[in-house]
N, CA, C and O atoms as a Tinker XYZ file with bonds, in Angstrom:
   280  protein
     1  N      0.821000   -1.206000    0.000000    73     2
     2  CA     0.000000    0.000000    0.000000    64     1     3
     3  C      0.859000    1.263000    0.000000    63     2     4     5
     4  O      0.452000    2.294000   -0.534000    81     3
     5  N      2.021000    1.183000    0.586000    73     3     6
     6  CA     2.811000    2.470000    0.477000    64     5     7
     7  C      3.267000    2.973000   -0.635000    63     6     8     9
     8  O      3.634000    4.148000   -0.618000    81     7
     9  N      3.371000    2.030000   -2.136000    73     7    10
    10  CA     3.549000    2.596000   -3.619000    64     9    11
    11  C      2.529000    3.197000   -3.668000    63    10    12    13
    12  O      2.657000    4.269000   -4.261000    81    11
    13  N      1.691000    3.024000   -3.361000    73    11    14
    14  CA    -0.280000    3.470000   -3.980000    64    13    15
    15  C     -0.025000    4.597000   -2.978000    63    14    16    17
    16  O     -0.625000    5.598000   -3.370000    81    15
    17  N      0.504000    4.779000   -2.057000    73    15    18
    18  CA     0.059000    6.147000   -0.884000    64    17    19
    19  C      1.254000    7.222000   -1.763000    63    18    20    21
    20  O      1.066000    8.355000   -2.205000    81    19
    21  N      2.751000    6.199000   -1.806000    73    19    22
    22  CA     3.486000    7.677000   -2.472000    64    21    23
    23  C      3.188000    8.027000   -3.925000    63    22    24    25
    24  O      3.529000    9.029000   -4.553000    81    23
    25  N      2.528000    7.052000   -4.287000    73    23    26
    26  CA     2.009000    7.876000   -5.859000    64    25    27
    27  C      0.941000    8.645000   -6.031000    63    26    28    29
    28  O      0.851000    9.234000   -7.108000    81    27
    29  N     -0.028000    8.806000   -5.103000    73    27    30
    30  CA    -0.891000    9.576000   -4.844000    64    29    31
    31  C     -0.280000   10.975000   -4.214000    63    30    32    33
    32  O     -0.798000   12.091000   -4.266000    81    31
    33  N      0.943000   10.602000   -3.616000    73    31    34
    34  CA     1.050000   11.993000   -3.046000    64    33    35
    35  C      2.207000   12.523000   -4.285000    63    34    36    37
    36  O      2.395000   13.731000   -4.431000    81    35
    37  N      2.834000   11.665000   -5.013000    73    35    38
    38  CA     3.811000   12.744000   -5.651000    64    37    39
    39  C      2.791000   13.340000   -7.122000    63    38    40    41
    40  O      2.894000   14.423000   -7.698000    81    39
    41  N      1.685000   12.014000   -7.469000    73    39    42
    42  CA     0.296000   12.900000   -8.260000    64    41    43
    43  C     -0.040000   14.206000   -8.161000    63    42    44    45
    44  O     -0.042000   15.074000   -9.034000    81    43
    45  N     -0.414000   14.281000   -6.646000    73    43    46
    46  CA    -1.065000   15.820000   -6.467000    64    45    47
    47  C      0.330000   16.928000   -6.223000    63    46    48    49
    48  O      0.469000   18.075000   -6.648000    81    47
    49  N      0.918000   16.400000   -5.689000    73    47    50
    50  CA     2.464000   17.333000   -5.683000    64    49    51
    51  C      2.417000   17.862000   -7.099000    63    50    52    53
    52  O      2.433000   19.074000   -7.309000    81    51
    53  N      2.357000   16.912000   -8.138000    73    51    54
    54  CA     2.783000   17.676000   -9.646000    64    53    55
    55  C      1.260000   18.088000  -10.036000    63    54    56    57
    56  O      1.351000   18.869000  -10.983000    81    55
    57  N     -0.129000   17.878000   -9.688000    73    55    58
    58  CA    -1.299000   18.866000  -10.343000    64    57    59
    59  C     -1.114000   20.482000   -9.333000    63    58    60    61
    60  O     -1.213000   21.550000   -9.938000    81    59
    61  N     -0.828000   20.469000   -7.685000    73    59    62
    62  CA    -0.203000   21.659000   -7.647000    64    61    63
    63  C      0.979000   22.504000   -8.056000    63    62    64    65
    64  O      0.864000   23.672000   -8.428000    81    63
    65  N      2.216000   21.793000   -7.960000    73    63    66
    66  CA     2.647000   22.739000   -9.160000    64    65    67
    67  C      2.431000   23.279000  -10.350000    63    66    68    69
    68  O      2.965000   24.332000  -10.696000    81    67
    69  N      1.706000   22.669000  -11.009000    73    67    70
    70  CA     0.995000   22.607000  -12.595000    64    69    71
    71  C      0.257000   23.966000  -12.468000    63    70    72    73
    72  O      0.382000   25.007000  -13.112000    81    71
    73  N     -0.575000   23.616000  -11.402000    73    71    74
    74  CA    -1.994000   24.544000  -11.022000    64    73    75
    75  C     -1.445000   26.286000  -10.657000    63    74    76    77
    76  O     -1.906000   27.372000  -11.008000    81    75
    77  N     -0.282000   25.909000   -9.811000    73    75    78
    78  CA     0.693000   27.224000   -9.157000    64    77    79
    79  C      1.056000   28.023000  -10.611000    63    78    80    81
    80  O      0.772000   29.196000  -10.854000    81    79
    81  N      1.805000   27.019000  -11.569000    73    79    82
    82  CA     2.669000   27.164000  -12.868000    64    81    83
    83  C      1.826000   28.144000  -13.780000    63    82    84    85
    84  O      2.294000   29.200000  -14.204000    81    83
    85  N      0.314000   27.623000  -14.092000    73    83    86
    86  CA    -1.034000   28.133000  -14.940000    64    85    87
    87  C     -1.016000   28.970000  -14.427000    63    86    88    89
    88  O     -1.049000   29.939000  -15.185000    81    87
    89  N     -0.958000   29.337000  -12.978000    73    87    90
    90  CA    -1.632000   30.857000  -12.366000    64    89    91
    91  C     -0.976000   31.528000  -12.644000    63    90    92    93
    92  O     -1.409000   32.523000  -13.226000    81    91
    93  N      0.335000   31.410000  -12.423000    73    91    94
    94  CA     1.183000   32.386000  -12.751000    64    93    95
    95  C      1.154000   33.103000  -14.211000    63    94    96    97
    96  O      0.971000   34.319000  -14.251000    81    95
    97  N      1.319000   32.415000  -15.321000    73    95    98
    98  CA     1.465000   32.504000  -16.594000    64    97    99
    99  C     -0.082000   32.953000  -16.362000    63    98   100   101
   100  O     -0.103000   33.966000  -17.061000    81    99
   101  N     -0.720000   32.893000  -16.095000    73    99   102
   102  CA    -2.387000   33.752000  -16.494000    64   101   103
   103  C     -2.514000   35.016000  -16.223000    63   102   104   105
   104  O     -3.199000   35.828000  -16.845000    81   103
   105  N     -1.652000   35.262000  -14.999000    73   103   106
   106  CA    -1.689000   36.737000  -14.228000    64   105   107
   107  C     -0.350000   36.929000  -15.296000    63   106   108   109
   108  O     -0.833000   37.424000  -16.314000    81   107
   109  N      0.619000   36.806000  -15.420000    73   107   110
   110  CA     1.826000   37.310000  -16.370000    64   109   111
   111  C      1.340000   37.571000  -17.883000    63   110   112   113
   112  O      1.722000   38.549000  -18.527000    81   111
   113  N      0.403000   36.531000  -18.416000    73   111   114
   114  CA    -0.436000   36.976000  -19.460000    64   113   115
   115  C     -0.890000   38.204000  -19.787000    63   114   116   117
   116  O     -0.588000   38.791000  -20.826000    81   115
   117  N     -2.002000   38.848000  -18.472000    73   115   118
   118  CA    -2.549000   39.834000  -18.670000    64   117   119
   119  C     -1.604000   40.698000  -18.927000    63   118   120   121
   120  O     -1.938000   41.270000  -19.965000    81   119
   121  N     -0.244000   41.255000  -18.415000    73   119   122
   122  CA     0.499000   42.080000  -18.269000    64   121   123
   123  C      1.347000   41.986000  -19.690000    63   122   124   125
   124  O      1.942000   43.024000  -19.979000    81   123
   125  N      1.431000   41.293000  -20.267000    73   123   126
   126  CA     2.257000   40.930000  -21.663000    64   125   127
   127  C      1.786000   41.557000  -22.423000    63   126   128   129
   128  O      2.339000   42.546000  -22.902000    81   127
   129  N      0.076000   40.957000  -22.896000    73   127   130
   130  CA    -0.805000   41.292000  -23.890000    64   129   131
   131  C     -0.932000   42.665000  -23.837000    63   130   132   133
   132  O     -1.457000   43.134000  -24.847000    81   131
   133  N     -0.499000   43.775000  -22.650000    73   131   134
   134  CA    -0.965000   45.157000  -22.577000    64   133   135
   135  C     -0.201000   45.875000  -22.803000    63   134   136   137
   136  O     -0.158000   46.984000  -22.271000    81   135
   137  N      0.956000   45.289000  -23.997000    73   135   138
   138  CA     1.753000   46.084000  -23.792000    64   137   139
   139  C      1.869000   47.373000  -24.627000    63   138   140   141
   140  O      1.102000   46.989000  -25.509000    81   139
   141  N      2.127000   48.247000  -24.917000    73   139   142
   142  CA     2.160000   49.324000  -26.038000    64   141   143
   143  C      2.228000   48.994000  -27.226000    63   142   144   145
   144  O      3.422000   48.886000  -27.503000    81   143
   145  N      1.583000   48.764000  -28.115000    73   143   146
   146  CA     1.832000   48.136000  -29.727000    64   145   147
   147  C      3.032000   49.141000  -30.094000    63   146   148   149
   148  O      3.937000   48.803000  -30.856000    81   147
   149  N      2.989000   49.891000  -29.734000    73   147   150
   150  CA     4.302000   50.734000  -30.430000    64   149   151
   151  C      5.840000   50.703000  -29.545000    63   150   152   153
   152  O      6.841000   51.136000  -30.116000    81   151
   153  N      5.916000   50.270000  -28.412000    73   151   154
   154  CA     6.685000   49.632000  -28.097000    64   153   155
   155  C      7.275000   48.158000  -28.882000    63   154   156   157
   156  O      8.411000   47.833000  -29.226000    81   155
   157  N      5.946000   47.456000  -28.982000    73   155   158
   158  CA     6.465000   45.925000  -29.197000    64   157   159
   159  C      7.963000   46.273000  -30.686000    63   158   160   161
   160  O      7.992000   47.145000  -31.554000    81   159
   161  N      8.919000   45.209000  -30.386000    73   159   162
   162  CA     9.624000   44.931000  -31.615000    64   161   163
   163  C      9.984000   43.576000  -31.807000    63   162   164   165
   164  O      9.028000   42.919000  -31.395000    81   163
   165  N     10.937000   42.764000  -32.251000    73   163   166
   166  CA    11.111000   41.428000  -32.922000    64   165   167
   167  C     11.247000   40.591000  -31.846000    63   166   168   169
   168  O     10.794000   39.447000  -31.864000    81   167
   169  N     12.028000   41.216000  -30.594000    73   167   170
   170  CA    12.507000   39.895000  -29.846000    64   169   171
   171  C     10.936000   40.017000  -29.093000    63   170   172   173
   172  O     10.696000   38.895000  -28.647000    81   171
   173  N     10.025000   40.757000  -28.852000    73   171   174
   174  CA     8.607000   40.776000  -28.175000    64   173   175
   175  C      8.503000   39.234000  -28.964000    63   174   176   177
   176  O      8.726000   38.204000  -28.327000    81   175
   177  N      8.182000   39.214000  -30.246000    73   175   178
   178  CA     7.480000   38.893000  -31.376000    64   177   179
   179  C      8.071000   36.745000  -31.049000    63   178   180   181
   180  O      7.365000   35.748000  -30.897000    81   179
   181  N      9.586000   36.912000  -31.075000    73   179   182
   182  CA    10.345000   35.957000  -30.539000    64   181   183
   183  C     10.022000   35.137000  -29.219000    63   182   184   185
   184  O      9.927000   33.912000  -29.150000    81   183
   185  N      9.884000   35.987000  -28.255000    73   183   186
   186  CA     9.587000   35.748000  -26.959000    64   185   187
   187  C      8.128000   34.434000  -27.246000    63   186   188   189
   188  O      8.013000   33.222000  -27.431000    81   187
   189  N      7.027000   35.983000  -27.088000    73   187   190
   190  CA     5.590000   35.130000  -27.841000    64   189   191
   191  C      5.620000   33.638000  -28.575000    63   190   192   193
   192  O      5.104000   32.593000  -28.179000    81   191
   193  N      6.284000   33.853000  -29.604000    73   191   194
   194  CA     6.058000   32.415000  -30.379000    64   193   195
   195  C      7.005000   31.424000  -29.559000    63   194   196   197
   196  O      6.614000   30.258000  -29.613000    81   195
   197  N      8.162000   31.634000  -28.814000    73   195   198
   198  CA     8.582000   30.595000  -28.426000    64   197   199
   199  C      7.521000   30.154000  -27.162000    63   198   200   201
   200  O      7.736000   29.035000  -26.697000    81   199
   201  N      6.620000   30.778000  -26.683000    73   199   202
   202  CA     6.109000   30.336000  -25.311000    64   201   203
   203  C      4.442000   29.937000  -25.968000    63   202   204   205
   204  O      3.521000   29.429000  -25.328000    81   203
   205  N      4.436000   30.360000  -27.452000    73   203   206
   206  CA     3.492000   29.763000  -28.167000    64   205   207
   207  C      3.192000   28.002000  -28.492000    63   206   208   209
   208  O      2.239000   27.225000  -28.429000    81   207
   209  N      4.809000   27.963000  -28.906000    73   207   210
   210  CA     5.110000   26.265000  -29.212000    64   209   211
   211  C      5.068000   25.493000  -28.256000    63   210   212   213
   212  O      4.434000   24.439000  -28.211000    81   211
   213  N      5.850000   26.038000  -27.281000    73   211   214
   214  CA     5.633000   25.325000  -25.868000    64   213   215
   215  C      3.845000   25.267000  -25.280000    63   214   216   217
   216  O      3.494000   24.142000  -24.923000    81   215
   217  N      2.976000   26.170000  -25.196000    73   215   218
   218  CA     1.568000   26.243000  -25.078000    64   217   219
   219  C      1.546000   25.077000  -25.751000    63   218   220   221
   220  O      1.898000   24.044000  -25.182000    81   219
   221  N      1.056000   25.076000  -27.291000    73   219   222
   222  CA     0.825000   24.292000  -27.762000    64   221   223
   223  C      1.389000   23.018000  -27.538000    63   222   224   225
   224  O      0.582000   22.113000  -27.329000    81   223
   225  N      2.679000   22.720000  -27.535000    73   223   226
   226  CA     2.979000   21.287000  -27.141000    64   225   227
   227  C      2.286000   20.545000  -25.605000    63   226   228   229
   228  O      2.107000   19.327000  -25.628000    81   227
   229  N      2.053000   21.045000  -24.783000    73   227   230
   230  CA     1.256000   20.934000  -23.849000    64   229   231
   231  C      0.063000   20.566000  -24.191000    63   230   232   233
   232  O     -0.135000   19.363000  -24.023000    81   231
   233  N     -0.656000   21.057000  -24.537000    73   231   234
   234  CA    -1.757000   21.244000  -25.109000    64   233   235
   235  C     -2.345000   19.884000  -25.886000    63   234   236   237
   236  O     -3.271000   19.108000  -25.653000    81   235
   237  N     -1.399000   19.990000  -26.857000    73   235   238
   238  CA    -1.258000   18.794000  -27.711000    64   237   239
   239  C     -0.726000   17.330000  -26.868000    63   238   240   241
   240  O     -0.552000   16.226000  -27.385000    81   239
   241  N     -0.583000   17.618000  -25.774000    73   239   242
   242  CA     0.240000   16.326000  -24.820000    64   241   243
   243  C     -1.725000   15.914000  -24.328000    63   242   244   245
   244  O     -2.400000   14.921000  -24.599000    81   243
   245  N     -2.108000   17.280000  -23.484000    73   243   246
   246  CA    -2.996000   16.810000  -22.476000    64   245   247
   247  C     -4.170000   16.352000  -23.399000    63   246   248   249
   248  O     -5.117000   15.679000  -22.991000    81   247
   249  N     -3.990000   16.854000  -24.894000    73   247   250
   250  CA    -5.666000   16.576000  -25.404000    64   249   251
   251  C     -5.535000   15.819000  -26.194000    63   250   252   253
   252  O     -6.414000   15.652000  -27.039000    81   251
   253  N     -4.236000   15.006000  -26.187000    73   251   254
   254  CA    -4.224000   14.027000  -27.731000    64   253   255
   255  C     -4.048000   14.474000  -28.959000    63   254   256   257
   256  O     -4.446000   13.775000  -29.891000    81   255
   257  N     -3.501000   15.562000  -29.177000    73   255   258
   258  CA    -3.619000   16.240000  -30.864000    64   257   259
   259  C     -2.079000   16.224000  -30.984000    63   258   260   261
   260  O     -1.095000   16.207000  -30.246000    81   259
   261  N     -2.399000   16.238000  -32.364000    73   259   262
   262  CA    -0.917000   17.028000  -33.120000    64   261   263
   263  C      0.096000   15.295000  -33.298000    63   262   264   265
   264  O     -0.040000   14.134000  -33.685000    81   263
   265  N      1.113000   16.264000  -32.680000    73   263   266
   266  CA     2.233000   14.283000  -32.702000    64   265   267
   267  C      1.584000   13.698000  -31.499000    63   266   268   269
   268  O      2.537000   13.310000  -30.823000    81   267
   269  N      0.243000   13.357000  -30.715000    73   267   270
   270  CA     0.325000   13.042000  -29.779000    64   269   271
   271  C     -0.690000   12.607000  -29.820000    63   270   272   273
   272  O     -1.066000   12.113000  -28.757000    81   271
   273  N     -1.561000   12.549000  -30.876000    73   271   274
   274  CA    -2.779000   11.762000  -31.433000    64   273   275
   275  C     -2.878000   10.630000  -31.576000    63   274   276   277
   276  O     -2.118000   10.101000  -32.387000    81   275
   277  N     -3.802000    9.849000  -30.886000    73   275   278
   278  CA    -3.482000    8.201000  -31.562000    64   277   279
   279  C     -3.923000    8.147000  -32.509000    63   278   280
   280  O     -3.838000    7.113000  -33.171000    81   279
């Protein structure tokens, strides 16, 4: 029973970090998206799409799509 007790606890250990991880990036979101369009330049543009692919690869992990489709 103690595999079944520590896998339950290192389970929820990683949906709260996960959960901590989302919040963060949601509240950091708002502050990104606001930024001055006339400020923004290439590495903005850089930044974005690299944290785009990563979104998406996630994404594509938890919902089955993409390379991760059966």
């Amino acid at each position: 029973m103690q595999n079944q007790a520590q896998t339950t606890k290192e389970y929820l250990e990683s949906m709260r970090a996960i959960e901590a991880m989302m919040k963060r990036l949601r509240n950091d979101s708002a502050k990104m998206f606001t930024d001055n369009p006339k400020t923004v330049h290439w590495g903005h543009v850089g930044d974005m799409r690299r944290i785009e692919i990563k979104v998406k690869e996630l994404s594509d992990l938890v919902f089955q799509e993409g390379e991760y489709a059966n």
